[in-house]
C-alpha positions as CSV (number, residue, x, y, z in Angstrom):
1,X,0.0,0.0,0.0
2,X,2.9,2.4,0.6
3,X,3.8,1.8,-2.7
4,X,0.7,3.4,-4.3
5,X,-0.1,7.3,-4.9
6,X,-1.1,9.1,-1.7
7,X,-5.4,9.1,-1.3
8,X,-5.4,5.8,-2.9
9,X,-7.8,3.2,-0.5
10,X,-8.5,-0.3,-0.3
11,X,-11.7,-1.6,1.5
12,X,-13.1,-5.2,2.2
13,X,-17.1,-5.0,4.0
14,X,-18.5,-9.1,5.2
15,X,-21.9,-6.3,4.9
16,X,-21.6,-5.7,8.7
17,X,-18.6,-4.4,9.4
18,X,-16.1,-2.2,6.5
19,X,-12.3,-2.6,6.7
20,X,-10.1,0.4,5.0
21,X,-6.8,1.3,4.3
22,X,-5.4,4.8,3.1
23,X,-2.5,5.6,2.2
24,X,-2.1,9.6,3.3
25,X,1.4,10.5,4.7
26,X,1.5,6.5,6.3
27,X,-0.7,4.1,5.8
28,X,-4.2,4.7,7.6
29,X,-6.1,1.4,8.7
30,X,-10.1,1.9,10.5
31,X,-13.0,-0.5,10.6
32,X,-16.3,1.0,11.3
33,X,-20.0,-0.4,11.7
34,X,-22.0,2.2,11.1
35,X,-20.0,4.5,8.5
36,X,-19.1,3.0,4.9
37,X,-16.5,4.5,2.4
38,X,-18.4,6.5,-0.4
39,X,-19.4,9.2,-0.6
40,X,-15.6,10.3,-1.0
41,X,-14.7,13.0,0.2
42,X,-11.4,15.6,-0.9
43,X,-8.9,16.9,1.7
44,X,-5.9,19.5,1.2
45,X,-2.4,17.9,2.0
46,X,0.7,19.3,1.8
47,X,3.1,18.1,-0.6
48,X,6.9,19.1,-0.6
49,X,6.5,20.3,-4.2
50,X,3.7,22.2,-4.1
51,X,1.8,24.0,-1.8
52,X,-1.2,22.1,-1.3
53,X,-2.7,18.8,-3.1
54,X,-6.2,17.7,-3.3
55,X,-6.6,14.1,-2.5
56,X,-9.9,11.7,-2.5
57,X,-10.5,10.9,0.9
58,X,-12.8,7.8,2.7
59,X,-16.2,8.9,4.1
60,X,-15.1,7.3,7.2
61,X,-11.9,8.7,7.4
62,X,-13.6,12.2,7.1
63,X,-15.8,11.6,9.7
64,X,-13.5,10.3,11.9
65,X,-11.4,13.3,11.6
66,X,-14.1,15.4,12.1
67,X,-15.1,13.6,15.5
68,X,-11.2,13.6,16.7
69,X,-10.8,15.8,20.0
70,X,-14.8,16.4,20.4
């Protein structure tokens, strides 16, 4: 997975439960059982060559990100 472009995801779901990795600056791993992956979403990262990158992003990622700290 580090391999692959950064926002690129991989997801497996047994229809209960969805698995997900991201690959952001590391490799991001969450399993949720309420939230699912689409809609995606975009975030701005930095990237050493340019200022700022848009990159897809999870659903769940998103809304984990947005819950962080509450």
């Amino acid at each position: 997975m580090k391999t692959q472009e950064r926002g690129s995801y991989d997801y497996r779901s047994d229809g209960q439960v969805t698995c997900i990795r991201w690959n952001d600056n590391a490799v991001v791993t969450l399993a949720s059982n309420h939230t699912a992956v689409k809609p995606m979403q975009t975030a701005r990262r930095r990237v050493k060559a340019v200022k700022a990158k848009e990159v897809s992003q999870p659903h769940i990622v998103h809304k984990y990100n947005k819950g962080m700290g509450c």
